[in-house]
C-alpha positions, -999 to +999 in steps of 0.1 A: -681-039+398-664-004+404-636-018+426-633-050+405-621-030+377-597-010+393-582-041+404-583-059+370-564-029+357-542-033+386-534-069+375-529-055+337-504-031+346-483-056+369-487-085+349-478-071+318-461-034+308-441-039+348-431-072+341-396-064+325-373-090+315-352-088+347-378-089+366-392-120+346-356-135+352-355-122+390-391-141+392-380-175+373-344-178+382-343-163+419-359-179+454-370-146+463-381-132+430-416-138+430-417-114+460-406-084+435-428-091+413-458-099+435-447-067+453-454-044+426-482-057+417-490-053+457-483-017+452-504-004+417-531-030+436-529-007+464-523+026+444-555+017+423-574+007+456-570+043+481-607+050+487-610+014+500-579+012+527-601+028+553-617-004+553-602-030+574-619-059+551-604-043+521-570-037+537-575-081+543-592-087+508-559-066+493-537-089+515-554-119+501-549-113+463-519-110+470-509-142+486-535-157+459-509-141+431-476-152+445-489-189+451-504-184+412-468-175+402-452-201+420-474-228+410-466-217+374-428-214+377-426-247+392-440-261+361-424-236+336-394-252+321-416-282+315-443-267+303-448-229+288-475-225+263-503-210+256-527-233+278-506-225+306-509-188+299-541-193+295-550-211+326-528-184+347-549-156+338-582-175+343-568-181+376-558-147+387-593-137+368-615-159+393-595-144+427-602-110+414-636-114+408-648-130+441-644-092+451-679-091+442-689-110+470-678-084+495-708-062+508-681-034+516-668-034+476-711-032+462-711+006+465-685+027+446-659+046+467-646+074+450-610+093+452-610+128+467-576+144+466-566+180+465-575+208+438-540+201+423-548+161+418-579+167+406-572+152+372-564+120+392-599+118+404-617+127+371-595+093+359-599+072+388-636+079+389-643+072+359-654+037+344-651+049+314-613+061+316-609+029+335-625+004+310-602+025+281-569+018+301-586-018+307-590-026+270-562-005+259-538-031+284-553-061+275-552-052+228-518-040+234-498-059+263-520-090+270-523-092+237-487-094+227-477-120+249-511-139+235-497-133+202-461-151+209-476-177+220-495-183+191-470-180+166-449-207+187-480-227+190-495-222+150-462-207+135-434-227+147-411-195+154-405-194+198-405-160+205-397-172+243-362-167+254-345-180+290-343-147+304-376-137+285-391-119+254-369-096+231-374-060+245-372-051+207-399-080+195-423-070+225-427-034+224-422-033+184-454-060+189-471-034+216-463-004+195-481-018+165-510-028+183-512+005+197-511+020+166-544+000+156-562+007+189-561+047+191-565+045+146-598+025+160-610+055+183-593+086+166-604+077+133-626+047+125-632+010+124-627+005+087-594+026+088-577+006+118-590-028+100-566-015+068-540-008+091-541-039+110-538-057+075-511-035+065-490-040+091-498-075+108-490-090+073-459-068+064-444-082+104-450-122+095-434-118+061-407-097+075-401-121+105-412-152+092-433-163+117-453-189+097-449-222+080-471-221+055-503-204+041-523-223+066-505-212+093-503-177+078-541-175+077-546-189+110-529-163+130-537-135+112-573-146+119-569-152+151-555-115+157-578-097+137-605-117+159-589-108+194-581-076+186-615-062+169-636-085+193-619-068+227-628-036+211-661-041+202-669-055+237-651-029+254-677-006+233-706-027+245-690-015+282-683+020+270-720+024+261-705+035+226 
């Protein structure tokens, strides 16, 4: 599993924080634009994947995901103007999910490869070869980035509000969204569970009055239950990973 989650957090990082609107546009909008994006996730893939390039198989499985991404992508662009919500998001990451796990069934990926730069990178290796810096970043992507785009579609599923725009999200709405979900992860690890559960309620309820993104009580209750679920449940199984 060591590769496999350098490679999920890979697919975090491209997916999510380095999908900007214009590149969002370039990849909805343009023939070519899938190749930027599919590109950079190519290169954090690669980035997060340097012990393994002296492998020849690896160098191929790299390849593979991603062709495997930018025919994901496609498929999904083909079918976005019709249909975008959150069963399509959905079935997108399942689908990137199942390429990224069949790593597993590579007998050069089974043992651990670590990263060995010089003295002066050193702090690069401590990171890389830790899991447990790497599951951190891992759950730290998916409660603060995955989950805001989760979130959107929720409140345009359950709330009624489209969050969605045709050249993307609101740079303002998404990283206000990311900043307050940050906010409750590190309160969770710097100070305590009970403490980041009063801050989620503080402030998740403050942003739905403030922007309206309900219809009613029902609707009100249902997505603040559903992110007070996501986001404590991704933390407590990331501590079952953590060991903590």
């Amino acid at each position: 599993m060591f590769w496999f989650l350098r490679l999920f957090l890979a697919h975090l990082i491209a997916d999510f924080p380095l999908q900007t609107n214009r590149v969002f546009k370039y990849k909805v909008y343009n023939k070519y634009g899938i190749l930027i994006h599919a590109s950079i996730y190519l290169i954090i893939t690669i980035l997060l994947s340097i012990p393994y390039l002296t492998s020849p198989i690896c160098v191929s499985y790299i390849i593979f995901l991603f062709l495997l991404h930018t025919i994901i992508d496609l498929s999904k662009i083909k079918k976005f103007s019709k249909n975008n919500g959150i069963k399509e998001f959905l079935k997108d990451q399942i689908q990137h999910f199942i390429t990224l796990i069949s790593v597993i069934l590579l007998p050069e990926a089974k043992e651990p490869k670590y990263l060995n730069l010089n003295f002066s990178l050193s702090f690069l290796n401590r990171f890389y070869n830790s899991d447990y810096y790497i599951l951190l970043s891992i759950g730290y992507f998916f409660v603060a980035f995955a989950g805001t785009i989760f979130y959107f579609y929720v409140i345009k599923t359950f709330g009624g509000k489209n969050i969605f725009y045709k050249d993307g999200i609101s740079i303002k709405e998404k990283y206000k969204e990311v900043i307050l979900r940050t906010i409750i992860f590190v309160t969770y690890y710097r100070v305590s569970f009970y403490v980041s559960v009063f801050v989620f309620i503080i402030l998740r309820v403050l942003e739905m009055i403030i922007n309206k993104t309900y219809r009613n009580i029902i609707s009100f209750l249902l997505i603040l239950t559903y992110d007070f679920v996501f986001i404590f449940s991704m933390i407590t199984f990331l501590n079952a990973l953590l060991g903590t």
